[in-house]
matplotlib code that plots the C-alpha trace (Angstrom):
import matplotlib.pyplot as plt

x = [-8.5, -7.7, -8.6, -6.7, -8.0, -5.6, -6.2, -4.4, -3.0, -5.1, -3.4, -1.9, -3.6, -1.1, 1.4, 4.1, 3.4, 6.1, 5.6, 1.9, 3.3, 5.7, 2.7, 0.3, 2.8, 3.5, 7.1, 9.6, 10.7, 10.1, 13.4, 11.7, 8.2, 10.6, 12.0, 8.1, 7.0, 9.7, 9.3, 6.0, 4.4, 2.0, -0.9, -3.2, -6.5, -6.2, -3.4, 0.4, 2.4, 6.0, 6.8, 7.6, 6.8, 3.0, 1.3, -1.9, -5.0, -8.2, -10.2, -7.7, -6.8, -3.6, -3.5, -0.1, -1.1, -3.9, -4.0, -6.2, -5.4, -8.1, -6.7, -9.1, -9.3, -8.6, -11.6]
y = [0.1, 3.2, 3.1, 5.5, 6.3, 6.3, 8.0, 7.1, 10.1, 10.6, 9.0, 6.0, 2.9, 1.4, 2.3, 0.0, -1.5, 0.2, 3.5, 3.5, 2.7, 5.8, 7.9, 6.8, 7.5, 4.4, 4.6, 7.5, 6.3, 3.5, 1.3, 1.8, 0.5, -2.4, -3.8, -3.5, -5.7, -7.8, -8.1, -10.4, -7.3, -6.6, -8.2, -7.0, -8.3, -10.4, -12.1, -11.5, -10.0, -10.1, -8.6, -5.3, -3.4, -5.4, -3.2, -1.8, -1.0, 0.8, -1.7, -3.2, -2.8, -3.0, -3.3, -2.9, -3.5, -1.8, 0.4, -0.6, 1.4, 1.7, 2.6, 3.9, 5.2, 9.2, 11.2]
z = [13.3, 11.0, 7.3, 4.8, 1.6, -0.9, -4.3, -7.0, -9.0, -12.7, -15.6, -13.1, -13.1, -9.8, -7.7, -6.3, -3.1, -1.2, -2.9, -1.2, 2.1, 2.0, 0.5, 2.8, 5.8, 7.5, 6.6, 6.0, 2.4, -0.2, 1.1, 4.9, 2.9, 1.0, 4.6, 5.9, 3.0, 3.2, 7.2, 6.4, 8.0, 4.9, 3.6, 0.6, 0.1, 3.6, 1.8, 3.2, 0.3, -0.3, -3.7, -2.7, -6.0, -6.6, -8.1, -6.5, -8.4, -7.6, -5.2, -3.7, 0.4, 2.2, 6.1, 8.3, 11.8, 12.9, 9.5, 6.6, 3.3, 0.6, -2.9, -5.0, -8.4, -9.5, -9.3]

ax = plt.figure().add_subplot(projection="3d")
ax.plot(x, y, z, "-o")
ax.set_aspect("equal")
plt.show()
């Protein structure tokens, strides 16, 4: 398993769910992370998601496949 950690940019207290998979680099743009969410493909706290702009906060991890994404809050 690989685990990316995610900071959230200061001033931001989410980002939409398809916005982190394109910033994270598991897809090439946030339509590519809309059909990956919408796939089934996604889950977020162990939990399949499939609203493609849920928010993520600080604390919260995302996992596609073999990929684990930790968002975290702005140092």
């Amino acid at each position: 398993m690989h685990t990316i950690d995610f900071d959230l940019d200061p001033g931001h207290d989410f980002v939409e769910l398809n916005q982190l998979l394109k910033l994270a680099g598991l897809c090439d743009s946030g339509g590519a992370g809309k059909q990956l969410v919408a796939s089934g493909a996604v889950q977020v706290d162990g939990v399949r998601e499939l609203r493609k702009t849920a928010k993520m906060r600080a604390g919260q991890m995302v996992r596609v496949g073999d990929v684990t994404i930790r968002v975290r809050a702005a140092a």
